[in-house]
N, C-alpha and C positions, 0 to 999 in steps of 0.2 A: 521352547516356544510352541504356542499351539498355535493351530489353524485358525480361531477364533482372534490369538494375540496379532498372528499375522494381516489378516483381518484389519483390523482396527492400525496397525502401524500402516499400511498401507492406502487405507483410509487419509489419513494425516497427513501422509508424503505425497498423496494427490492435492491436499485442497492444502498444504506448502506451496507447491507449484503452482495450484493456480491463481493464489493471491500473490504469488514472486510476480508470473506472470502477465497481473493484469497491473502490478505494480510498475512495470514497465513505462508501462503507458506513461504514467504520472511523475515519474522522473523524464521524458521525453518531454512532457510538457513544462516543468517547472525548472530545466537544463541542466539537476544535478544528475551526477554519476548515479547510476544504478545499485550502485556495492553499498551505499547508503541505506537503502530502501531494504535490503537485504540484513542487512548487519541488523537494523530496526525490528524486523521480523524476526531474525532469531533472539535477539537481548527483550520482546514482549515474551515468545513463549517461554525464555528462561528463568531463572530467578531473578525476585523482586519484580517478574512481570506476571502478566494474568496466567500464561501457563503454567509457570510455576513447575518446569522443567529442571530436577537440578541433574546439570553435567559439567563434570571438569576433568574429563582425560584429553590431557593435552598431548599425550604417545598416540592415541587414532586422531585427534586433531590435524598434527603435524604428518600421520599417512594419509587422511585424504586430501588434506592442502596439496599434499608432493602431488599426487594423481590429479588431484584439478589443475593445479598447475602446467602439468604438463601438456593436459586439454586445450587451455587454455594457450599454452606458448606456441603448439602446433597448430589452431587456429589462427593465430596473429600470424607464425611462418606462413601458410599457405594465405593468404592477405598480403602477406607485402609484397609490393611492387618493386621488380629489381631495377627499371629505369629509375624511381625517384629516389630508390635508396645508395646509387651505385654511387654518382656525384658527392653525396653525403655520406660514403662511407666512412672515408680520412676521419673528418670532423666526429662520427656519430662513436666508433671507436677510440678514440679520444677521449669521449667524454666519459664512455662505458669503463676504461680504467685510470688516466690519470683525474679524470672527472672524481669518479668515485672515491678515489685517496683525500683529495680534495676537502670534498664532502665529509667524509668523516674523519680525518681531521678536526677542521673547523668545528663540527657538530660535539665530536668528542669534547673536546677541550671546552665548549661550553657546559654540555652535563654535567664534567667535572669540577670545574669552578661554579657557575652559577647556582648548581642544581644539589651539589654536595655527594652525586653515586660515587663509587668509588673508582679508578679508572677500569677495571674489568669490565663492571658494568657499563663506563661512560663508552666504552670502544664498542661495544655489543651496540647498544644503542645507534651510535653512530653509524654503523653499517648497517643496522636494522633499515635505518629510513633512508639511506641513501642511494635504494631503489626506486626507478620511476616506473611508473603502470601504463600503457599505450592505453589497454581501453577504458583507464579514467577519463583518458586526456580527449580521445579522443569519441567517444558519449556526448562529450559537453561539445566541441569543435566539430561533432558530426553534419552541419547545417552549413559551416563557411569554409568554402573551397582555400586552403594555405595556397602558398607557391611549395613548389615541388620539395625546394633545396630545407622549408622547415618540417615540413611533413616526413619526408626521408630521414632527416637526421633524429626526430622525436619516435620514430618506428623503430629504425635497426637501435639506437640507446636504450629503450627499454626494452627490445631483444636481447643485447647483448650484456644490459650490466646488472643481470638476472646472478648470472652464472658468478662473476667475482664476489659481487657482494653475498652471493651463498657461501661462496668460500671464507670468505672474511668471519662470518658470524659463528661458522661452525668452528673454527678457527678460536676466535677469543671463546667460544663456549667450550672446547674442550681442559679436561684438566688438566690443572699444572701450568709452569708459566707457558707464556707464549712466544714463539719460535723469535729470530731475532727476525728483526723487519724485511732482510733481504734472501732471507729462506722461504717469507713468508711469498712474497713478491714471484720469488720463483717459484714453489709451488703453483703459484696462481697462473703464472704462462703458461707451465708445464699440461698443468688441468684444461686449459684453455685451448691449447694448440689440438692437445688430443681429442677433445669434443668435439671440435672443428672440424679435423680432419674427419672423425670418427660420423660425424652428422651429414660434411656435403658425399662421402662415401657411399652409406645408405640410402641417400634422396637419391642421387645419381643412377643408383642402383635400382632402386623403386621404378621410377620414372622408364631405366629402359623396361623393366620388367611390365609395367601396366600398358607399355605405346606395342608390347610383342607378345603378349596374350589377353586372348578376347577371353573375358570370364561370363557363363553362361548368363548371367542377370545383370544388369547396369545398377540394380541395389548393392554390389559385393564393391563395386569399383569406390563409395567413399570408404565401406568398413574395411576395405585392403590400404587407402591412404594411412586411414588412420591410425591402422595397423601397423605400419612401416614406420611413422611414426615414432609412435613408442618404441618397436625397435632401436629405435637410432638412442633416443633414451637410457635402453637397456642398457645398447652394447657402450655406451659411452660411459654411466656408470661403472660397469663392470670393468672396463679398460681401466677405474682410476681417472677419468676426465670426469668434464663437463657436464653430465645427461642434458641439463638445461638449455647446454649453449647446441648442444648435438641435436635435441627435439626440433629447436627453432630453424636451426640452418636447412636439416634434411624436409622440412616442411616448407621455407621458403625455395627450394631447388626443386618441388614437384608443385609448390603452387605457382611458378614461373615457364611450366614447362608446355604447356596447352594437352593437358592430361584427357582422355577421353573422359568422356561424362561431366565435363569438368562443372556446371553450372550446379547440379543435380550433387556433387561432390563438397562446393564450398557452402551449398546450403545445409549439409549435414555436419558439415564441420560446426558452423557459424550454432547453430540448436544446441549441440553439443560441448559449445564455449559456452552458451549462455547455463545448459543445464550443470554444468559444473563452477560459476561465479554462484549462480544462485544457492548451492548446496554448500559451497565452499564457504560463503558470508551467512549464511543463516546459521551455519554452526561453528563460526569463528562468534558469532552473537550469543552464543549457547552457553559457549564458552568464558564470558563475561561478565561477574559479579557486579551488578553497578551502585549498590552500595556502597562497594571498595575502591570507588574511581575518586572520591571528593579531594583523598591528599594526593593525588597524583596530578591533580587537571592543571595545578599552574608551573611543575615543572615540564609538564607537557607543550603549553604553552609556549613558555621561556624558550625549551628547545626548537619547537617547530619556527618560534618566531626569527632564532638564531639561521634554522634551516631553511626557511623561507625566504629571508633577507641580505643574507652574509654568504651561508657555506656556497650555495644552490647559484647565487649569483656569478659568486667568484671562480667556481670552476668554470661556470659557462664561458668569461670574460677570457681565463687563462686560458680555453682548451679551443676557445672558438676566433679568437682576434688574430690566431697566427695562419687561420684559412681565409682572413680578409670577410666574414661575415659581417651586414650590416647591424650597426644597433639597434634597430626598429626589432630582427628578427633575432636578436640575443635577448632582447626584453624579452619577448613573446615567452622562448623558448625557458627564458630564466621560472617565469610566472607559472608555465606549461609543468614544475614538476612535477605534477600530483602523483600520490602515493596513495597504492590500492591492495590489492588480495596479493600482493609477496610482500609487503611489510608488515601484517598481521598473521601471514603463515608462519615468517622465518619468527617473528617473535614466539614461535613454541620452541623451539631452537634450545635457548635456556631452559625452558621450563622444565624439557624430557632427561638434558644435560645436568640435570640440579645444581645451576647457577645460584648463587645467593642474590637473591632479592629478584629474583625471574618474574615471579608474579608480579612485583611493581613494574619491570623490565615490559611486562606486555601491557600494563594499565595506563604506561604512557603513552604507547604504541597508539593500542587502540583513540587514546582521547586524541594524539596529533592527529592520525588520520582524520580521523571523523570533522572536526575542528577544520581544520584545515583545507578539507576539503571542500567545506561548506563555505569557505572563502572566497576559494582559488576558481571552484568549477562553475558556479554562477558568473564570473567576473569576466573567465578566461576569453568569452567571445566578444563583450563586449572593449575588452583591451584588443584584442586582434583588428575590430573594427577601428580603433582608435589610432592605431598604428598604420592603417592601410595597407593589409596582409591579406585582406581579403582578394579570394582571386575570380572568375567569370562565372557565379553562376548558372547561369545560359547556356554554359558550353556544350553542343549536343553531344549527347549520349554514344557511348560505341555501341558496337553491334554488340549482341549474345550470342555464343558460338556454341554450341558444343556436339562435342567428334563423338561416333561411336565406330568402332574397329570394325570390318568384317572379314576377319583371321581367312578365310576359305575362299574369298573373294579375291584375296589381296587388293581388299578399297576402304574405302571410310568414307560413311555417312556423316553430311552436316545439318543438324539443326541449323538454322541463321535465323533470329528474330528483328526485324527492321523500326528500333523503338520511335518515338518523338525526335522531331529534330535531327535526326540520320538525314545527311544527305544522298542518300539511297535512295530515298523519295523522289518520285517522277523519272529515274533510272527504267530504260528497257532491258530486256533480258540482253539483247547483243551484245548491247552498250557494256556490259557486266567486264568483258572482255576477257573473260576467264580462259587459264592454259586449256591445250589439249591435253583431256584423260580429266575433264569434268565438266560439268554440267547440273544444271537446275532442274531436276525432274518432277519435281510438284510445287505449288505454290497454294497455303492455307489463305484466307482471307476471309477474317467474319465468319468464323465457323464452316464454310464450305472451300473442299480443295477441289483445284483444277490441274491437267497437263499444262504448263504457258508456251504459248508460241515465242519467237524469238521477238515480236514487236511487243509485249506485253508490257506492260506499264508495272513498275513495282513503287506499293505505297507506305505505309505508316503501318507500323503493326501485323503487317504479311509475315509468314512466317515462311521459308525455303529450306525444303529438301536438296541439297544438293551431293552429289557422289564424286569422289574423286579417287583416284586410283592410286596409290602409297607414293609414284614418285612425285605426285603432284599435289598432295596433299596440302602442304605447308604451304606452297607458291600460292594454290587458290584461296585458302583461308587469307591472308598478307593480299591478296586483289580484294576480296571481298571486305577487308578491312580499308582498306583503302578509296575505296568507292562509298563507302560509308561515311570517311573523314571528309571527302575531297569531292566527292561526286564524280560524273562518268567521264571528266577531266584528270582525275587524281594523278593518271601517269606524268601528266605534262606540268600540273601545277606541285609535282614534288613531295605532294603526300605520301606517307609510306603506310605500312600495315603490320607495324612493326605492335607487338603484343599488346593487348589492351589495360589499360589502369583494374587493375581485377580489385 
């Protein structure tokens, strides 16, 4: 490649980016998922579109899906919230394995009868789509506050049944028959426990190492996240586990932990989820003949409609009534399964496998999702209102915290931003009632910072300096969150400061 070819490809992968970009916007606006607007953009530059692109290696397809993927799951880990997910764990794991037997089951046996694949295929299929995507679901749902118990459960589910349904596909795609059902079963614990252990290990480990060394730059502290990250990844493949389930876990145990930098940290993650959906869909679009879609769209159909209606219901129904969940939020959750960028990656699965009929195997993929999606992700919010799931808009804001270490000091500096609707508002500094070993040593307001006296009035949009000494760190952050929930009452009215909805 020359310099001149570099050149020009570089050219391209910018002004990808910035029509992905600005494509944003216009899926925000019009409430579908994003992966849509992307998928569209690669299936124009490719063939049969004006670019007229032809690519079909679906062996680098399926390596950068895996590495977006993982981008992507360790983004969602460090997002999830361990309060809302911890109640919904029982149920959310449930659903992530007997849920997903379920699922393809029911799904299987329809390809195979209705649809005429042969059962090979019909089981590949089945496990293909019996992954759900948080951030389809949660793009379209991004505007109406759930209650806790749905939002947790739709988080760690498509955290978690990442990792089996990987197992299942690679599984039927390998040759030869296929192990007997209770070999297969155990394998899949086997893979599963070891990710687990292998991912909160890592995070754990991460987390002490980022909270006991200061690293010279606060830009190193997300690219070390991220970094630990993929580790977890690594070591969990390499064990023979999970990578999947090992990314996600070790990523939700350091985005729980109040990590220094932490705000300046989830923004680089959250850029870096988005730069890799958008790379990852523009070239699963690449990937796509659409000519060759016409005989596939109505066994696409048939299946999605089976899996929309039947499989998707009926595990919710089984995995979720013996936790006493109400119907109103089984419907939601039923409706909620949309399928995004891991059921168009794991469809290369076969293709690399040399499955017979693989390429049809991904022409239905592609059409349920797309189809489907443009069903479910318009509707979804408008069902959530219908059901009264909707929870308090209004509710104000927490505070923005974030720690930076000062290793030589043994202290820690806080940012504290006081948004809209904090009851921090009209709070004095006294009042703050913070332990001994901290203190508020500056206050920004409107561009200009001052020392504050202890009478000083704190208002909307101030920003605080405050210093606290390592054993007092946690106690003044949990006041200063508390003051914020509760006002300069919060001790007596029973607010706590217990970690923020990140």
């Amino acid at each position: 490649m020359t310099v001149h070819d570099l050149n020009e490809l570089l050219l391209v992968c910018s002004l990808v980016l910035l029509v992905a970009v600005a494509a944003v916007r216009i899926s925000s606006r019009s409430g579908l998922p994003s992966l849509l607007v992307y998928l569209g953009i690669g299936v124009a530059m490719g063939q049969d579109g004006i670019g007229d692109i032809k690519f079909d290696n679906a062996g680098l397809t399926q390596v950068i899906g895996y590495a977006a993927l993982v981008v992507i799951l360790a983004e969602g880990g460090l997002g999830t919230k361990w309060k809302e997910i911890k109640p919904a764990l029982p149920a959310a794991t449930a659903l992530a394995l007997a849920g997903v037997a379920v699922s393809v089951g029911v799904t299987a046996a329809a390809a195979h009868y209705l649809t005429g694949l042969e059962w090979r295929q019909a089981l590949i299929v089945g496990a293909i789509v019996s992954s759900t995507d948080a951030a389809a679901v949660f793009s379209v749902l991004r505007k109406i506050p759930l209650p806790a118990r749905v939002t947790g459960t739709l988080e760690a589910e498509s955290g978690f049944n990442d990792a089996p349904v990987v197992i299942l596909v690679v599984a039927f795609s390998h040759a030869g028959p296929v192990e007997h059902w209770y070999v297969l079963v155990g394998e899949i614990l086997l893979e599963l426990a070891i990710g687990a252990a292998i991912g909160i290990a890592v995070g754990w480990l991460g987390v002490w190492g980022l909270r006991h060394v200061a690293l010279p730059a606060s830009g190193l502290y997300p690219i070390a996240v991220m970094a630990i990250a993929v580790v977890a990844y690594a070591a969990g493949a390499l064990a023979h586990g999970s990578g999947f389930l090992a990314v996600y876990l070790a990523s939700m145990v350091m985005g729980n932990a109040r990590l220094p930098h932490w705000p300046a940290t989830r923004g680089f993650a959250d850029g870096l989820g988005w730069i890799a959906q958008i790379g990852m869909f523009v070239l699963l679009g690449l990937l796509v003949t659409p000519h060759e879609l016409g005989d596939d769209i109505l066994p696409a159909l048939v299946i999605g409609l089976v899996l929309t209606m039947i499989a998707r219901p009926l595990s919710i129904v089984l995995c979720l009534t013996p936790f006493r969940v109400p119907w109103q939020e089984q419907t939601l959750m039923s409706w909620a399964g949309l399928r995004g960028a891991v059921p168009v990656i794991l469809a290369t699965i076969p293709m690399v496998g040399g499955v017979e009929d693989s390429r049809r195997i991904f022409n239905i993929v592609f059409v349920l999702v797309v189809v489907y999606t443009l069903v479910q992700g318009p509707t979804l919010p408008w069902l959530a209102r219908k059901l009264h799931l909707g929870g308090d808009a209004d509710a104000a804001a927490d505070l923005g915290i974030e720690s930076a270490p000062l290793e030589r000091l043994r202290g820690h500096l806080l940012s504290v931003v006081i948004p809209p609707g904090s009851k921090m508002h009209g709070v004095e500094i006294n009042e703050l009632r913070l332990p001994g070993g901290a203190a508020v040593t500056l206050v920004v307001r409107e561009g200009t910072s001052f020392v504050p006296l202890p009478t000083t009035v704190l208002r909307r949009g101030d920003e605080l300096l405050v210093v606290a000494t390592d054993p007092v760190r946690d106690a003044a952050e949990r006041r200063l969150r508390a003051v914020g929930r509760g006002g300069k009452l919060a001790g007596w009215l029973g607010t706590n400061g217990d970690a923020p909805d990140r």
